[in-house]
C-alpha positions in Angstrom: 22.7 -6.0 10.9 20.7 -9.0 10.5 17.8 -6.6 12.9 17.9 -4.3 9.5 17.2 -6.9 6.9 14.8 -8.4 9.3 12.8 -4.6 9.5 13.5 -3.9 5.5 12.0 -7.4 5.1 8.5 -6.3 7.0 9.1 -3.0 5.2 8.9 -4.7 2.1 6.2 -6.5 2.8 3.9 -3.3 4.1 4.9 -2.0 0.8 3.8 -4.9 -1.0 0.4 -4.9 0.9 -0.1 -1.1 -0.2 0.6 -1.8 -3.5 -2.2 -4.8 -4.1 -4.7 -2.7 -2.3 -3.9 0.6 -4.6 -4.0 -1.7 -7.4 -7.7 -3.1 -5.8 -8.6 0.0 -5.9 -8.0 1.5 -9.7 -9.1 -1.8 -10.8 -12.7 -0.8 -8.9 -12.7 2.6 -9.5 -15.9 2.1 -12.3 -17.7 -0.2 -9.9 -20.5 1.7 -8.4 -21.0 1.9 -4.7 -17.3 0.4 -4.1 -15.4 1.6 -1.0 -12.0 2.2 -1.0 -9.1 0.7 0.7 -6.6 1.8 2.5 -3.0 0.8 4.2 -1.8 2.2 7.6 1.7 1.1 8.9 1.6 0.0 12.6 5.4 -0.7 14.1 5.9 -3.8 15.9 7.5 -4.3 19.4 10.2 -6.8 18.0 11.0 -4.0 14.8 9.3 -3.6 11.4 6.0 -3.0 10.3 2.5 -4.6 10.0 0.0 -3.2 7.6 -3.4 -2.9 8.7 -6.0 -2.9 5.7 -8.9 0.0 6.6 -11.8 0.5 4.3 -12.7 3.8 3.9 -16.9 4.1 4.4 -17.5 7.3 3.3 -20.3 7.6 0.6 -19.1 8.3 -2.9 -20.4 11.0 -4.9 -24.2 10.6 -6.6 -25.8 10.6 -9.8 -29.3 10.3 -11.4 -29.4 7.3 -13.3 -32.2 6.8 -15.8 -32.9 2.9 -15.0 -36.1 1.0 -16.8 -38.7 2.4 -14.1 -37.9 5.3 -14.2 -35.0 8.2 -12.4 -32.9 7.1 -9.1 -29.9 8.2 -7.4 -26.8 6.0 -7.9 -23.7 6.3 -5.4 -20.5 5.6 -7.6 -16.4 4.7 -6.4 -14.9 6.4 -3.8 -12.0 6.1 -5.5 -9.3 9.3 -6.3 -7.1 8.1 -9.3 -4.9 11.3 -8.2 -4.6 10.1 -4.6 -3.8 6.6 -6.0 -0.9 7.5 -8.0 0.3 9.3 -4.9 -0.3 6.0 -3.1 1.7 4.1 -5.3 5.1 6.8 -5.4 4.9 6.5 -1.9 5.3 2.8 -2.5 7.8 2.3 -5.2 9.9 4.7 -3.0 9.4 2.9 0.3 9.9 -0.1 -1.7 13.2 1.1 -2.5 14.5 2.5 0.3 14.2 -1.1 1.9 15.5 -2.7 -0.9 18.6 -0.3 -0.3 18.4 -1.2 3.2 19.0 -4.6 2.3 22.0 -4.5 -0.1 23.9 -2.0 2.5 23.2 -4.8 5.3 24.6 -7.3 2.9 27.7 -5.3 1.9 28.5 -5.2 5.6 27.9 -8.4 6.5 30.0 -9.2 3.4 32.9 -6.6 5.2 32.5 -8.5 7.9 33.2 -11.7 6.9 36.0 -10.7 4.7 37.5 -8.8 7.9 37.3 -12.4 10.0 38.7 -15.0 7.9 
């Protein structure tokens, strides 16, 4: 049981992680040139997760900007706002799920104790 709390605990935390990078990301999504983020979850030996932050390279797409001296091509965001709001359901969900985790590992501990004395 306590193996459970300690995996929703890292889950938790992954989901947290994804969550501030999403959020990184919407907040940049006007910034020209700006790369995206994302989270990958990597399982650990000893149970849980570790999330690995990966920025995403490829080139965004271009405009023609009219700046004083004249016409040049500007790169904007890489950003999706549609893949972000994906991104963040996954989250809140995941988010959930461990937080479920958690109070059915309490419950039983709680059984447990009630069984012993």
């Amino acid at each position: 049981m306590i193996g459970a709390i300690h995996s929703a605990l890292s889950g938790l935390t992954a989901f947290s992680t994804q969550i501030d990078v999403t959020a990184h990301n919407v907040a940049n999504v006007m910034t020209n040139e700006f790369k995206r983020s994302r989270t990958e979850f990597v399982a650990v030996e000893t149970g849980g997760v570790l999330p690995v932050i990966q920025k995403n390279e490829s080139a965004g797409p271009s405009i023609l900007n009219n700046t004083g001296y004249g016409p040049a091509q500007l790169e904007l965001s890489n950003v999706d706002l549609g893949e972000e709001a994906i991104n963040l359901i996954i989250s809140q969900r995941g988010f959930e799920a461990n937080l479920q985790t958690i109070k059915t590992a309490d419950d039983m501990l709680g059984s447990l104790l009630d069984i012993k004395k």
